[in-house]
Each structure stands twice: as structure tokens, then as C-alpha cells.
ZAKE-512199 format. One record per residue: residue number from 1; x, y, z of N, C-alpha, C in turn. Coordinates in Angstrom, 2 decimals, always signed. Layout:
N
(r NUM (X Y Z) (X Y Z) (X Y Z)),
...
***
This chain:
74
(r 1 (+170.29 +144.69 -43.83) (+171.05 +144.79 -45.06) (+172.43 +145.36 -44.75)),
(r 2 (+173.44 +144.78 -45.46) (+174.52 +144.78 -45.09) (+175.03 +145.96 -46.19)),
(r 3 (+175.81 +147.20 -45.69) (+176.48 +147.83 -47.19) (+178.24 +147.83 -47.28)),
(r 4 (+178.18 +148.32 -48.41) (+179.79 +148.47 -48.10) (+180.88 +148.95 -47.60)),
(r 5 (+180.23 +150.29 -46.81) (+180.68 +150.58 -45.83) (+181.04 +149.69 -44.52)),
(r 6 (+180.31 +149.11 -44.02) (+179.82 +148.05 -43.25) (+180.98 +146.95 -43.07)),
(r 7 (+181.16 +146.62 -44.94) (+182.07 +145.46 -44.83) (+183.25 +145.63 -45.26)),
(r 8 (+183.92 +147.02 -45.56) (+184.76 +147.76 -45.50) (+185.25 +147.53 -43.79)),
(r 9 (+184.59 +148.42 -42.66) (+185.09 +148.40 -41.42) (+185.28 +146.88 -41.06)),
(r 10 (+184.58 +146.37 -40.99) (+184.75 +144.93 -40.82) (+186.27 +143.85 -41.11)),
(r 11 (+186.42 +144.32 -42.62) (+187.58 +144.19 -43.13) (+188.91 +144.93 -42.26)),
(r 12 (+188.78 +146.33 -42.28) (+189.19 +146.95 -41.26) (+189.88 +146.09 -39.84)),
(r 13 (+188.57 +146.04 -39.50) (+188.98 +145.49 -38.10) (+189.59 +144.10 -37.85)),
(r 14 (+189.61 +143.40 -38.78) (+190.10 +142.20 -39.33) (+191.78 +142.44 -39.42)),
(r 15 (+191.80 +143.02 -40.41) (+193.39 +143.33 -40.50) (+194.17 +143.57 -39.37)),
(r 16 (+193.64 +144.59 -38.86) (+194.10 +145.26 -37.16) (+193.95 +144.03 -36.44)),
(r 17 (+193.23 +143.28 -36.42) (+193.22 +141.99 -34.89) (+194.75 +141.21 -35.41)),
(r 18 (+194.62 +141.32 -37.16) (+196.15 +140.43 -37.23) (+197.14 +140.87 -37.53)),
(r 19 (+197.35 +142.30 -37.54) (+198.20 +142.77 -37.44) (+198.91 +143.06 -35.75)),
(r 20 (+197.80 +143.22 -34.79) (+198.20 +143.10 -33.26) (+198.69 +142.02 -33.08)),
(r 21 (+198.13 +140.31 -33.61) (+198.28 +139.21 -33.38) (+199.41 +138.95 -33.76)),
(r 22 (+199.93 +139.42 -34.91) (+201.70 +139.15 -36.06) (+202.63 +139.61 -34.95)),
(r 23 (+202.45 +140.72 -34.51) (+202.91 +141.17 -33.54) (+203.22 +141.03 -32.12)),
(r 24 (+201.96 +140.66 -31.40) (+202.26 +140.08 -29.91) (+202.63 +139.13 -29.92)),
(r 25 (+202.91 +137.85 -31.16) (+203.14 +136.81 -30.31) (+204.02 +136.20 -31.78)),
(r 26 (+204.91 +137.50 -32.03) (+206.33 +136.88 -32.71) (+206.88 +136.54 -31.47)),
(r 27 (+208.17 +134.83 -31.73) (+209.08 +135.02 -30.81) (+210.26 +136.10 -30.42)),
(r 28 (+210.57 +136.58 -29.28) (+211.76 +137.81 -29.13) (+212.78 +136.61 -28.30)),
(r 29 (+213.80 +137.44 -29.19) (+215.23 +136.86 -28.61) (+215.17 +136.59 -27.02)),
(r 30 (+216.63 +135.80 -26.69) (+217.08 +136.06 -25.43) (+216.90 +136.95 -24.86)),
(r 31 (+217.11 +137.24 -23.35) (+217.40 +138.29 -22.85) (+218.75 +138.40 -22.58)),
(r 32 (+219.74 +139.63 -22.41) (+220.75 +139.99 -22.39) (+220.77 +139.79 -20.55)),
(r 33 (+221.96 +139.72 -20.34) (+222.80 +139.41 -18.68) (+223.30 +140.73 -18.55)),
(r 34 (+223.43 +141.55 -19.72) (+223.96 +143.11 -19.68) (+223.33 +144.00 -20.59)),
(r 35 (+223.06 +145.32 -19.67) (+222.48 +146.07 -20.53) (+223.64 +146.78 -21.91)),
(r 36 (+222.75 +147.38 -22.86) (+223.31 +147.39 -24.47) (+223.87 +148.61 -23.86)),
(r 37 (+223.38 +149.56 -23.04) (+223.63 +151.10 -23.30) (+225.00 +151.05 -22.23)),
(r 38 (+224.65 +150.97 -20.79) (+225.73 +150.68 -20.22) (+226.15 +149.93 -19.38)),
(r 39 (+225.92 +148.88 -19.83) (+227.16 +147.61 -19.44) (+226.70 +146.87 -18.01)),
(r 40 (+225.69 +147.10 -17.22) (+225.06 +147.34 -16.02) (+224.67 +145.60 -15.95)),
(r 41 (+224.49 +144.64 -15.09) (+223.76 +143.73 -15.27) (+222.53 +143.79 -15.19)),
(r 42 (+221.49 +142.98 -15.50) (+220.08 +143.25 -16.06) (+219.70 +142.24 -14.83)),
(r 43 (+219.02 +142.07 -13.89) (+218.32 +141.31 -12.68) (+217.48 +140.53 -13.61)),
(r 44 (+217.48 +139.29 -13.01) (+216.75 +138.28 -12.75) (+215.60 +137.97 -13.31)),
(r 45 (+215.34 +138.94 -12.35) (+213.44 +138.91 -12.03) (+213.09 +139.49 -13.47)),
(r 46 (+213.86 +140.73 -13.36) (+213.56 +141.47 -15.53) (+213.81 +140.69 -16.21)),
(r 47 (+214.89 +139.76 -16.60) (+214.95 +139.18 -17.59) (+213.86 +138.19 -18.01)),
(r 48 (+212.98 +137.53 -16.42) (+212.61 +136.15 -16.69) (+210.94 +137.22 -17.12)),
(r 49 (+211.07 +138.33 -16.71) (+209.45 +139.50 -17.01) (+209.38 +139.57 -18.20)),
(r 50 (+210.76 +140.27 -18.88) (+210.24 +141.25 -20.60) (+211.40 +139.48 -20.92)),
(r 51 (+210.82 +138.87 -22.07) (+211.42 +138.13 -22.93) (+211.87 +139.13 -23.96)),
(r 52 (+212.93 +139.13 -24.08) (+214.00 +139.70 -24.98) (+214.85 +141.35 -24.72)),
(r 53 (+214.79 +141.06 -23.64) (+215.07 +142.42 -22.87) (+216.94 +142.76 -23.02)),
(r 54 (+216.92 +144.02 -23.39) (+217.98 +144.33 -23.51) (+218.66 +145.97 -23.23)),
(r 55 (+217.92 +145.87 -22.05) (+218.59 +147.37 -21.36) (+217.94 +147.10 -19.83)),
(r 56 (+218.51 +147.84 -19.36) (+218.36 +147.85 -17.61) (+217.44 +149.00 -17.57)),
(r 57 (+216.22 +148.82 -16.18) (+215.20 +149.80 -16.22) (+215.99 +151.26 -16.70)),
(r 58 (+216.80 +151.75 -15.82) (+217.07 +152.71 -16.04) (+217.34 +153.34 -17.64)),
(r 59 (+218.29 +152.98 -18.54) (+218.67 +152.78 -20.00) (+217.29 +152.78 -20.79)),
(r 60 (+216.15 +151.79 -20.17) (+215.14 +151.30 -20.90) (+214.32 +153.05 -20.77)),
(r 61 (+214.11 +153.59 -19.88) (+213.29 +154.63 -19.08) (+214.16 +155.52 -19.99)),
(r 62 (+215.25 +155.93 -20.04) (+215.80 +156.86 -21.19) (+215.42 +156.47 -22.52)),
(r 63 (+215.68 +155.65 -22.97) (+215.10 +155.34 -24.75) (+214.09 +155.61 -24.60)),
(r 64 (+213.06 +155.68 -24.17) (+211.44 +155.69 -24.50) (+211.31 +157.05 -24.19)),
(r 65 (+211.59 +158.05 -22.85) (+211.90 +159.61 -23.12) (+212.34 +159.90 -24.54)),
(r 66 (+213.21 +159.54 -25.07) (+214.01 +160.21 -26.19) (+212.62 +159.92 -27.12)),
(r 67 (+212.44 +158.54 -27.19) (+211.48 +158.53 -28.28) (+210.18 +159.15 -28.14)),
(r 68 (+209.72 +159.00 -26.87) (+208.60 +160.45 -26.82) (+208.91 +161.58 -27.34)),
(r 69 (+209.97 +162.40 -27.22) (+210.64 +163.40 -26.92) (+210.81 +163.46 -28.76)),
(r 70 (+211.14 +162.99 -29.41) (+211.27 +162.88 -30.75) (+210.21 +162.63 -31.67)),
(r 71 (+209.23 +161.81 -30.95) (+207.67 +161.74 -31.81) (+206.70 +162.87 -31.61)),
(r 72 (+207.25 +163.70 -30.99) (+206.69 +165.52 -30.41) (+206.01 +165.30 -29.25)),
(r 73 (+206.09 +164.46 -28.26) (+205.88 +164.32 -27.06) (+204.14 +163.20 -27.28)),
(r 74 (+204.12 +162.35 -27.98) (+202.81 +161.62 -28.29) (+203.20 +159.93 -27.53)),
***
């Protein structure tokens, strides 16, 4: 017997598979030939890796500190 709890989570988990799905596999822009932050060219090999890439490792490795660093370290 099925209750509503049951088909509550279910529902649940439903949403979440398409909400991951809306998500992983929107198209992302170009990739940039230059990074946004400073001006650096962006290699090759990265651009043809992250589709829609727009900072150079280094630049990229600072934004995501900051944003750790701002979401209280999570």
C-alpha cells in the first residue's frame, strides 16, 4: 500500500531529476579567446573542455574562492 507520504517523495524526486536535467543540458554560449577578469588568453584545450568558458584557470580558481568565501565557506 502506497501512502502519501510515499508519493509526496516520489514527486519530490521527480522534480529534482528535472530540475538537474533543465540544467545540465541547457545550451552555454561560446567560449571566450580571452579571459573576462584579465584579459589573459584562454588555451585551447579549456575552451574545447568547459563549453562556455569565460575566465582562465587562474581568474576561474579566484571566483569560486570568493564565492565559497561569501556562502560562509560551504
Amino acid at each position: 500500500m502506497v501512502d502519501t507520504m510515499d508519493i509526496a517523495q516520489q514527486r519530490q524526486a521527480e522534480r529534482l531529476a528535472q530540475d538537474i536535467a533543465a540544467v545540465t543540458q541547457r545550451p552555454k554560449g561560446v567560449s571566450a579567446f580571452f579571459c573576462e577578469e584579465c584579459d589573459s588568453a584562454i588555451p585551447e584545450a579549456r575552451r574545447r573542455a568547459l563549453n562556455g568558458v569565460s575566465r582562465c584557470v587562474g581568474c576561474q580558481e579566484l571566483a569560486e574562492r570568493r564565492a565559497r568565501h561569501y556562502q560562509g565557506g560551504v
